[in-house]
Every structure is written in structure tokens, then in C-alpha cells.
C-alpha positions as CSV (number, residue, x, y, z in Angstrom):
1,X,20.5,-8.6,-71.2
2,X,23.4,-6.9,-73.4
3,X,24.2,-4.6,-70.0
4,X,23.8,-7.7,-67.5
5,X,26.4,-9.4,-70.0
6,X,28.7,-6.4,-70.1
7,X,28.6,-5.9,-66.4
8,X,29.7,-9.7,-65.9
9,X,32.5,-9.5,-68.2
10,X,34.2,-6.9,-66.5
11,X,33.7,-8.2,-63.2
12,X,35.2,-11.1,-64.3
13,X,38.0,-9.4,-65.8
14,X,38.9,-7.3,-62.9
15,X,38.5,-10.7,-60.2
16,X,40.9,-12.2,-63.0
17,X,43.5,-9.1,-62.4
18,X,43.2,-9.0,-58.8
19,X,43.8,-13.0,-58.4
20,X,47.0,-12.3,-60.9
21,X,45.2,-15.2,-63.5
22,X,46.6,-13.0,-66.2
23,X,45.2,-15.2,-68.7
24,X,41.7,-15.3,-67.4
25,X,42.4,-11.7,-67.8
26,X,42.8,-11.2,-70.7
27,X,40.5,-13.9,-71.9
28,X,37.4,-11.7,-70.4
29,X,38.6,-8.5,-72.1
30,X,38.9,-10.0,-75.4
31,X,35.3,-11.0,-74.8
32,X,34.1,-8.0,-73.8
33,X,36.3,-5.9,-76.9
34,X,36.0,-8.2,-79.8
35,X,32.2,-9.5,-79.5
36,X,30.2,-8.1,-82.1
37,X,28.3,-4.7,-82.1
38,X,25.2,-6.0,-81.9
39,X,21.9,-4.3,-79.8
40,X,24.5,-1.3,-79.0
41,X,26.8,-3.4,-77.6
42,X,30.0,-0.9,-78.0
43,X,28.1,1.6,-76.9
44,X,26.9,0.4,-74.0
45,X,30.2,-0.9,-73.4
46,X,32.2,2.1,-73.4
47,X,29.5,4.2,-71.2
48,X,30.0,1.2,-68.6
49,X,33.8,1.7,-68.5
50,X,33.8,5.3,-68.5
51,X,31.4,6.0,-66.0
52,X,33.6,2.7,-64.0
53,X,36.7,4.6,-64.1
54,X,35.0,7.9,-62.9
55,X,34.2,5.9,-59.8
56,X,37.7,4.3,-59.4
57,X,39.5,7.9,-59.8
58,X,37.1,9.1,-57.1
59,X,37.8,6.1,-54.8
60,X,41.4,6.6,-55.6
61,X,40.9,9.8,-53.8
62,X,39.2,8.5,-50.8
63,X,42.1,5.9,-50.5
64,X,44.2,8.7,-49.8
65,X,45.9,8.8,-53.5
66,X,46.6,12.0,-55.4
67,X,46.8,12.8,-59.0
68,X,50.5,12.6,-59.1
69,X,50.5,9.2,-57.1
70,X,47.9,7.2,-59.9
71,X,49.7,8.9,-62.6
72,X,53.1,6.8,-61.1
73,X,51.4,3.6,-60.0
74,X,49.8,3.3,-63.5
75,X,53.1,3.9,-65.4
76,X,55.2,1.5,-63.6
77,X,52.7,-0.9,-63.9
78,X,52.2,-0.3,-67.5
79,X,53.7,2.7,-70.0
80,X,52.7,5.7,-71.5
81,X,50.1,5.2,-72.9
82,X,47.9,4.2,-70.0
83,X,49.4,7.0,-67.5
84,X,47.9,9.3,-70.9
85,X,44.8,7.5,-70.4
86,X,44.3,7.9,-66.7
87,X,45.4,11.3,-66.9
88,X,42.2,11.8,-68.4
89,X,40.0,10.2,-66.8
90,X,41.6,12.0,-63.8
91,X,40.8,15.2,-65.6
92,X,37.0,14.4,-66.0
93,X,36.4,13.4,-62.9
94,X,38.1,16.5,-60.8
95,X,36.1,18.9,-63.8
96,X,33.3,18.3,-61.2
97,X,34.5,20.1,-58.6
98,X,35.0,23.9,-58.4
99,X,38.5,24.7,-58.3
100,X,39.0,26.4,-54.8
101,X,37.6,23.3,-53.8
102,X,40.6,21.1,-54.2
103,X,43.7,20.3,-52.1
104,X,45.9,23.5,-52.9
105,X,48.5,21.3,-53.7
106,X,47.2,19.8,-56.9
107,X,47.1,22.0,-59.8
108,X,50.7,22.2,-59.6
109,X,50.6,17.9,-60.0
110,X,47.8,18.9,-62.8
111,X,49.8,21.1,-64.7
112,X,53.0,18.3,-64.4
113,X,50.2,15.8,-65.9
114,X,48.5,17.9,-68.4
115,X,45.4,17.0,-67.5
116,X,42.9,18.7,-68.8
117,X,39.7,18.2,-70.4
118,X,40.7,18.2,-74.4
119,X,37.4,16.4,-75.8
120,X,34.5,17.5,-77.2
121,X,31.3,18.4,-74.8
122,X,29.2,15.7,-76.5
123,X,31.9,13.3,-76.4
124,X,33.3,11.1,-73.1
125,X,37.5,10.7,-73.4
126,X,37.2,6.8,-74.3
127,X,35.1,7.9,-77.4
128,X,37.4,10.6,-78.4
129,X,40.6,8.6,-77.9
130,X,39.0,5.5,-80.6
131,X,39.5,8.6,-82.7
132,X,42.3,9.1,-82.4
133,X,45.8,7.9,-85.3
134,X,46.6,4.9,-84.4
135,X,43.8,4.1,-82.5
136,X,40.9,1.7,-82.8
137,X,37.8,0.7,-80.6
138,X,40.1,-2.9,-79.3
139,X,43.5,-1.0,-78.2
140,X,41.7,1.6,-76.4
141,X,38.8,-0.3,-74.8
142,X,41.8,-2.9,-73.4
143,X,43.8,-0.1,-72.4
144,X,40.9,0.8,-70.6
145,X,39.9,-2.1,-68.7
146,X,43.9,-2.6,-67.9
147,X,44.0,1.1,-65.9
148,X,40.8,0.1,-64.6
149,X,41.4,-3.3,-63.0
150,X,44.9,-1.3,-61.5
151,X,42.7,1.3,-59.8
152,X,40.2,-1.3,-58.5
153,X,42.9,-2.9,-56.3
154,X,45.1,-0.4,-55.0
155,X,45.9,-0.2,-51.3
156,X,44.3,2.7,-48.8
157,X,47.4,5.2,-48.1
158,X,47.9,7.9,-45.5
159,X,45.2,10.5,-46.4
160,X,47.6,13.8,-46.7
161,X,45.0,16.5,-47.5
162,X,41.4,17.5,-48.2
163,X,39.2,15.0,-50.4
164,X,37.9,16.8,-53.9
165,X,35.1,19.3,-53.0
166,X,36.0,19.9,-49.3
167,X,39.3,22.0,-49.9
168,X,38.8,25.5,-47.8
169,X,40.8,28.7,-49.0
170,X,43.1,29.6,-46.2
171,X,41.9,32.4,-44.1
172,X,45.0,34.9,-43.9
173,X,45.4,38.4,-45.2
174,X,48.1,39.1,-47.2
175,X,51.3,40.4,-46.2
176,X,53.5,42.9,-47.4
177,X,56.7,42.3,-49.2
178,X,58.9,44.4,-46.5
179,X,57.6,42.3,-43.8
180,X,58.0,38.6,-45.6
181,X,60.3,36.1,-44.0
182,X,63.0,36.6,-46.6
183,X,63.5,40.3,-46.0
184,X,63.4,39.5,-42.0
185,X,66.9,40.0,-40.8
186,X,66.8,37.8,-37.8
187,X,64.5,35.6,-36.0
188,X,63.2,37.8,-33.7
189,X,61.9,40.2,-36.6
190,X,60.5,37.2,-38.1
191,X,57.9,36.9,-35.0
192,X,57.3,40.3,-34.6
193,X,55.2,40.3,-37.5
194,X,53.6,37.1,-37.1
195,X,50.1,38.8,-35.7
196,X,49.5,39.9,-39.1
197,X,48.7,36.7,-40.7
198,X,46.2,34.3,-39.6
199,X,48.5,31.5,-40.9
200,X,52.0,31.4,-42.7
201,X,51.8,31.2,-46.3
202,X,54.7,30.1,-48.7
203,X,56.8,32.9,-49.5
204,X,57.3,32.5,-53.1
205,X,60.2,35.0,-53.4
206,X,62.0,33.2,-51.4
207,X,61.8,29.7,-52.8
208,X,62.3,31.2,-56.5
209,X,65.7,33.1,-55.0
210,X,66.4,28.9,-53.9
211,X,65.2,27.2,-57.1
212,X,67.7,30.0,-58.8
213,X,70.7,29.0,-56.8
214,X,70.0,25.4,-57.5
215,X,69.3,25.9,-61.1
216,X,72.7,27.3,-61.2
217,X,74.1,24.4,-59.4
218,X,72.8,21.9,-61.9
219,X,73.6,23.7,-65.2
220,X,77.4,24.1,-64.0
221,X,80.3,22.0,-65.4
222,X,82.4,22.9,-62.2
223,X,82.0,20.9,-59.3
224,X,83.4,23.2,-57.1
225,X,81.0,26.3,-58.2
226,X,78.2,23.3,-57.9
227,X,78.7,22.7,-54.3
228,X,79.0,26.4,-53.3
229,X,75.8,27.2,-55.3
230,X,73.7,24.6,-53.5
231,X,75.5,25.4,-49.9
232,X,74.1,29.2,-50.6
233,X,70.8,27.3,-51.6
234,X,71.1,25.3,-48.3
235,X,71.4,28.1,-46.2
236,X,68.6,30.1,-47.3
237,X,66.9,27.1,-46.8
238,X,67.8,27.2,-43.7
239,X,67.2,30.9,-42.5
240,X,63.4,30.6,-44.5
241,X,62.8,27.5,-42.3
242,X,63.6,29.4,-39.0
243,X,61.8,32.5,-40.1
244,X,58.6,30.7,-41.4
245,X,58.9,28.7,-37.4
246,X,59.1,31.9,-35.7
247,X,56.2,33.7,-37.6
248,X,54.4,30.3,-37.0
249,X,54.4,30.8,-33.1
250,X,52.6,34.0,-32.8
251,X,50.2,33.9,-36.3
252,X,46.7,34.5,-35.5
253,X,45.1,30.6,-34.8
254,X,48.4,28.8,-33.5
255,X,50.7,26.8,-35.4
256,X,49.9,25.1,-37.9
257,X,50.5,21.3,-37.7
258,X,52.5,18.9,-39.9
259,X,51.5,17.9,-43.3
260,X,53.1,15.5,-45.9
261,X,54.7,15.1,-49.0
262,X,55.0,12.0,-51.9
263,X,57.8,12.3,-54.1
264,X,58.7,9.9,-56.3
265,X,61.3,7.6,-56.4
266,X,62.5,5.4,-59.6
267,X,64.4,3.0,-60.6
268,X,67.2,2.9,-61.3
269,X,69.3,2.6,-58.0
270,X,65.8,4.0,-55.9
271,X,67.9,2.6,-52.6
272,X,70.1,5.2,-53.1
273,X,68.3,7.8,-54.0
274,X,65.6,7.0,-51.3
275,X,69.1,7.3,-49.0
276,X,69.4,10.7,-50.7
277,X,65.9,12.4,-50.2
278,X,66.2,11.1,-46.4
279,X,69.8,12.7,-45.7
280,X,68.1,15.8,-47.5
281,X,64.6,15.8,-44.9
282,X,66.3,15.1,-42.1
283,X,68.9,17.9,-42.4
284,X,65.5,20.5,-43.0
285,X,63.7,19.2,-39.6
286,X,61.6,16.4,-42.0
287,X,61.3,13.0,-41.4
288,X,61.2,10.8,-45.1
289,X,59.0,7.1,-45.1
290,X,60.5,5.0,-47.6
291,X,56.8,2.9,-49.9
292,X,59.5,1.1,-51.9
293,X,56.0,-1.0,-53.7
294,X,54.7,1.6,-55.1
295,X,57.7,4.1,-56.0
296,X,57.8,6.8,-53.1
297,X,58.8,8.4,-50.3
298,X,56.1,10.6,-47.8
299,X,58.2,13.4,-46.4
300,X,56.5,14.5,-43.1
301,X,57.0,18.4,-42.1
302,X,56.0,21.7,-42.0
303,X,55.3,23.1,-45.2
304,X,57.7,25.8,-45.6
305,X,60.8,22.8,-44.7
306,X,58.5,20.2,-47.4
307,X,59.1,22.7,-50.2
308,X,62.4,23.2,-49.6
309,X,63.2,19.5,-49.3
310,X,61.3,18.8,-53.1
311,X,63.7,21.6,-54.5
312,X,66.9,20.1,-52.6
313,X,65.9,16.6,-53.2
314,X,65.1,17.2,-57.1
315,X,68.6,19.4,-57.8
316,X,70.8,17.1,-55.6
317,X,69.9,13.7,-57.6
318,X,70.9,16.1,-61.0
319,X,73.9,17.0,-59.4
320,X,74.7,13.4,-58.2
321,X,73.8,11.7,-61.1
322,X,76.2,14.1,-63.3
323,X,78.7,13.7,-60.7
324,X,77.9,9.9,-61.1
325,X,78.9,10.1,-64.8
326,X,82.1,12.2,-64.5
327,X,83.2,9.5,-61.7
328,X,82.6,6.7,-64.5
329,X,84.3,8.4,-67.1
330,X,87.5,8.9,-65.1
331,X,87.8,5.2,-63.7
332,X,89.4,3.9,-66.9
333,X,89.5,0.9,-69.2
334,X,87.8,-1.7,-66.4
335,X,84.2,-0.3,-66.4
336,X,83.8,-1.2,-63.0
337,X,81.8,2.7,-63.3
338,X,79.2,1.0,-65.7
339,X,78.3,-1.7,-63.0
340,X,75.7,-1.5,-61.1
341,X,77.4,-1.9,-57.7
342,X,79.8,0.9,-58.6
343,X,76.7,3.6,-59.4
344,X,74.7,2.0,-56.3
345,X,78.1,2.4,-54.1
346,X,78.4,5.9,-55.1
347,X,74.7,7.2,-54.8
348,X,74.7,5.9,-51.5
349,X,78.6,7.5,-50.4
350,X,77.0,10.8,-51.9
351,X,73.7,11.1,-50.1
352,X,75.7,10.2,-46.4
353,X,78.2,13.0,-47.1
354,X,75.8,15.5,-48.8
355,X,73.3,14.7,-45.5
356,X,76.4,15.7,-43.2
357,X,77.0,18.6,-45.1
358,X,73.4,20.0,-45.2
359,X,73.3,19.5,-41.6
360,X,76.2,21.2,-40.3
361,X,74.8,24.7,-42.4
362,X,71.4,24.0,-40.4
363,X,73.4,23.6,-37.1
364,X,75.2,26.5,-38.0
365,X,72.6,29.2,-39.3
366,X,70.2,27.7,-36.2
367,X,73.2,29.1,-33.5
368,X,73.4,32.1,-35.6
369,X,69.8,32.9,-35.4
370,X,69.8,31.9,-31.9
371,X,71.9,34.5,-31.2
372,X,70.6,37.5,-32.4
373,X,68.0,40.2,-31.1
374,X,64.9,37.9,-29.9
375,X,66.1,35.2,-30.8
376,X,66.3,33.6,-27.8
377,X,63.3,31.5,-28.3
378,X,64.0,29.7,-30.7
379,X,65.4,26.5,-30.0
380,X,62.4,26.0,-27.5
381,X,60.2,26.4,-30.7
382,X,62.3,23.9,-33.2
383,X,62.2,21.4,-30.7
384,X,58.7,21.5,-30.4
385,X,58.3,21.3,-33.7
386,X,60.5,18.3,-34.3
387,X,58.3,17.1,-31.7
388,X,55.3,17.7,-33.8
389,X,56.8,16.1,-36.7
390,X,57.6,12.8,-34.8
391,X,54.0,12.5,-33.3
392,X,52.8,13.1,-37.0
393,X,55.3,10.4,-37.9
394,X,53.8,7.9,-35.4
395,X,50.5,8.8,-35.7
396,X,50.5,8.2,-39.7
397,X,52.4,5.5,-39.9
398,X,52.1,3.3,-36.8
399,X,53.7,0.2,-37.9
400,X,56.8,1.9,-39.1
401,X,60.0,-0.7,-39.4
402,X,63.2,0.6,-40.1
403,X,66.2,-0.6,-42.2
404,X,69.5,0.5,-43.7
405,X,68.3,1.6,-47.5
406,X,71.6,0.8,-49.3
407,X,74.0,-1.9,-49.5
408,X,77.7,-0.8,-49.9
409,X,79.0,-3.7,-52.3
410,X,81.5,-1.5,-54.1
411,X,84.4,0.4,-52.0
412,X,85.8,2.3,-55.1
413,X,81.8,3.6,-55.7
414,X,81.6,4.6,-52.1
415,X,84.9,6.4,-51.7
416,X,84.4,8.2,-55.2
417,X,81.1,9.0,-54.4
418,X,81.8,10.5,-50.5
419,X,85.0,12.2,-52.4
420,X,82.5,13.7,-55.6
421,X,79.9,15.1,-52.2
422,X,83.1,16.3,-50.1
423,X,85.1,18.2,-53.4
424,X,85.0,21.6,-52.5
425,X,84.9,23.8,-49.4
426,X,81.3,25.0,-49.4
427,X,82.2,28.7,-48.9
428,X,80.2,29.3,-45.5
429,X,80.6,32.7,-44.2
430,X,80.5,34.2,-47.9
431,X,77.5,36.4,-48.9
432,X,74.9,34.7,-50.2
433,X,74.3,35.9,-54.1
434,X,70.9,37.7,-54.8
């Protein structure tokens, strides 16, 4: 009788959230939290929602969510707290699953989490946490049943990689440094190695050499030494995404096909900086879908062009958002900078101009490659990989509309914002820095 009762009470609570009666809501949980501990009652009770959210983590997954994704759904809709919570109930429920069994891509979203399995053996995570200061059995248990009615309802997305437990290691033998597409001098070198590998693996030298350059960028006071910094950045970019194509063509297995990317995008001013991540995709071959709902953008490319977009994308809204703040401070006494339209109007001048930009170095270093020793196949090869990338586009996302992501209500924003993206010469031609 005391499970039958339990069982009721939540699934009254969770119709309650899903029909937005917030007070019905809340009216079951305090039921369900605050009745006394009578015939094992909080016991029973906390086994139920623990072993519950084990199962709405795992549909999550089946929905096509990743941990990164529930992590961000859960803290816009509620706080800290509650992403902390379903962190670890994330934790527990990927613990059953050998590692090389997962989608390749999540440990790194893991690590960012900290999820990890902190609790005693003998102990679930919701009995742990009513241990914890400035806890009690009521806070946690509501907290709970709040991240729990949130998981219950969320929408199927775009599955984007292997479901927990059916992950396969890549089959490909490693390749030596010499022979990696960051020591390749052109294009047609690039291919001739391609028959060693099976497939074409991320060349992590390379995109540390990148993350360097825009590290740089971001710590620098001069705007000037900024742009020239990411411009280098850019065009390494650039060069990796034509070498990784080329070795692509002739790998052992065929090319591989499109995958995509979430990255998140948050408030404030997301139009913009939704503007900013697609100027940034679209000058490295990607195409950027815009889920304003739930806080994110899916990137769609080939991997080697995805991680250089996330490392573009992530330095480029520092850089902006400093530039931003410089801007404001130099506009004087009328604090049109401190509006909203001003910072929106800038964002959005900034992404255009830094989009134009990123695309002429592409243009460029694509001719450049195209004209050296075997490279002669190599437009053929981008253009059937943009190809690729639309059908990908199409086939995920079918009923795709399209509209203008930001609103130009402020011409001093826009100007000084086209004017902070267009500052300095980017220094093309120069040698690139180690």
C-alpha cells in the first residue's frame, strides 16, 4: 500500500508539471516529502525516485540528448543546484557501461560536468546528498522530483552519436608524427598518406598549435595583435581542414560522413551570438541550426572542421564581448553602450564582419592549396563534401525554416561593432607563429 501510494504521488506530480498546473505541482510533492515516515515510507520513497531518474537519464539518451545538453536544459530551467543534482544521477547511470563503450565525445562533456561517482558504495546519490550541510530529506527529495518531472517531458532531438553501450573504438592504426596533417606541406602530400589510416583521426597537435593562437588572442589588451592572432588561428584552421579532406579521400573504408555538434548558446544577446557561431561554421565548410528553446545551436560537419568551429566560436565571443566593453566605455556620458540595443547592434555588426573575414582566409588558403603539387583535386573533393554536409542538413532536420537571427535597432552598435571586427589588417601572407 505505502509503494502504490508513493507511485501515485509522483505520477501525479509529474502530470501536474507537464500540464504547467504549477500548483498541483507542488501540492503532490509536498505530499509525497512532508508525510510522515511511517512503514518505511522515506525509504521507499527515495529508492522510487532514484531508480526513476536512472530511467529518465537513460531515456534522455534515447531521445537523442547528451550529458552536456541535460546539464543545460536543467539549469536554465532551474539553477545550480539541480544541474549538481542531475550531474549525478547522470554519473550513476553512465557507471553502467564500460567506458570504450560510450560516444567518444563524452568524457570531455563529463570532465566539464564533474560527474563522477563521489558516494559511498552502500549509499544511492539522493541518500548521500540529505547528508550533506545544508541539506535535509524535504530540499533534496523536491529538488529531486523537480529534475525529474523536467526529464520526463523533454522533446526527442537529432540523435548525433552512438547510444551508451554501443560506442565501437575506431578501427585505424596509428600514424606517425612526420606524416600527420599538420606537418603535410600541401594537399597533395596530405593524400598521399591517406592509405595508412583506416579513418582520419583528430590531429591533436594541431588543434593545441590553434587553441594557442587563440588563447593568445583572448588574453591580449591590443586589438590589433587580437585580430592577427586569430587570423593565424583562422588559417591553420583552414590548411587542417583541407589536409584532414584530402587524407579523407583515400583512407582505407572511404570518407567518413558528417557528424554534429551542440554548443550552447545563452542569454544574454543569444541572437547575436547564435549570428556569431553561424558566420564562424559557415566560413569552415559547417552548416549551424539555430534550437533557440532549449539554448543551442547543432553545427553539422566533418569532424576535423566541428573542432575547429567550437575553438573559433568559444575565443571569438571572448574577443567580442571584450571588444563589446571597450566600445561601451569609449561612447561617453549617454550610456547608449549599457543598452541593450547598443550591445545587441554590436554583436550582431561583429559576427557579419568577423564571418567575411574568416571567409576570405578560407577562399584564400583553398586557391593556395589548389595550386600546389597534387592539388589539383581538391575543389572536386570540397564540393562534395559541402554536398555531404547539406544532405546531412536536410536529412536531420527536415522541416528546417530559416530567418534573420538579429535585429539591427541600434546604428551606433552596428557601426562600432563592424568597426571593432574590421580594426586591423589581419596580416595575411605573414608566417604563421609556431
Amino acid at each position: 500500500m505505502v509503494e502504490q501510494n508513493i507511485t501515485e504521488l509522483v505520477s501525479t506530480a509529474l502530470r501536474a508539471f507537464q500540464l504547467g498546473n504549477g500548483r498541483a505541482f507542488e501540492n503532490a510533492v509536498d505530499d509525497l516529502v512532508q508525510a510522515p515516515d511511517l512503514d518505511g515510507w522515506r525509504a521507499l520513497t527515495e529508492r522510487s525516485l532514484t531508480s526513476s531518474l536512472t530511467e529518465a537519464v537513460a531515456g534522455a539518451w534515447r531521445r537523442g540528448w547528451q550529458p552536456a545538453d541535460v546539464a543545460r536544459v536543467v539549469g536554465r530551467r532551474f539553477g545550480r543546484q539541480h544541474v549538481r543534482l542531475v550531474t549525478d544521477a547522470i554519473a550513476a547511470e553512465l557507471r553502467r557501461y564500460p567506458p570504450v563503450t560510450l560516444d567518444p565525445r563524452w568524457p570531455a562533456q563529463l570532465a566539464e560536468l564533474d560527474a563522477r561517482v563521489w558516494w559511498r558504495p552502500e549509499q544511492s546519490y539522493l541518500q548521500a546528498w540529505c547528508g550533506l550541510p545544508n541539506h535535509d530529506w524535504v530540499s533534496v527529495m523536491s529538488t529531486a522530483m523537480e529534475v525529474l518531472a523536467l526529464l520526463t517531458g523533454l522533446v526527442t532531438l537529432e540523435q548525433l552519436g552512438p547510444l551508451p553501450g554501443t560506442a565501437r573504438p575506431p578501427a585505424h592504426q596509428p600514424r606517425s608524427g612526420r606524416d600527420s596533417p599538420s606537418n603535410s606541406g600541401t594537399a597533395g602530400t596530405a593524400a598521399g598518406t591517406a592509405a595508412e589510416a583506416s579513418s582520419v583521426p583528430v590531429d591533436e597537435r594541431m588543434l593545441s598549435r590553434i587553441r594557442q593562437l587563440l588563447a593568445k588572442a583572448e588574453a591580449t589588451q591590443f586589438p590589433a595583435e587580437a585580430e592577427a592572432l586569430t587570423a593565424a588561428a583562422q588559417e591553420r584552421m583552414a590548411r587542417y581542414s583541407i589536409d584532414a579532406a584530402m587524407l579523407a579521400t583515400t583512407a582505407v573504408g572511404g570518407e567518413n560522413a558528417p557528424a554534429g555538434r551542440r554548443i550552447g548558446i545563452d542569454n544574454p544577446y543569444e541572437s547575436a551570438k547564435a549570428s556569431l557561431l553561424n558566420a564562424v561554421a559557415g566560413a569552415n565548410r559547417c552548416r549551424a541550426v539555430w534550437t533557440k528553446s532549449l539554448g543551442f545551436c547543432t553545427v553539422i560537419g566533418f569532424e576535423p572542421d566541428l573542432d575547429v568551429v567550437e575553438a573559433l566560436f568559444t575565443s571569438l565571443l571572448v574577443q567580442a564581448t571584450t571588444a563589446m566593453t571597450q566600445a561601451g566605455a569609449r561612447t561617453g556620458s549617454n550610456a547608449r553602450a549599457r543598452t541593450r540595443a547598443f550591445r545587441q547592434s554590436f554583436l550582431a555588426a561583429y559576427a557579419h564582419r568577423i564571418g567575411e573575414r574568416l571567409a576570405e582566409i578560407t577562399a584564400e588558403q583553398t586557391a593556395a592549396a589548389s595550386a600546389e603539387p597534387g592539388g589539383s583535386t581538391l575543389l572536386p573533393v570540397l564540393a562534395s563534401r559541402t554536398r555531404a554536409v547539406e544532405d546531412a542538413l536536410s536529412a536531420m532536420f527536415p522541416r528546417l525554416t530559416h530567418k534573420s537571427t538579429s535585429s539591427i535597432t541600434d546604428p551606433e552598435g552596428w557601426f562600432s561593432g563592424r568597426g571593432a571586427a574590421d580594426l586591423a589588417a589581419l596580416h595575411r601572407g605573414e608566417a604563421l607563429p609556431e
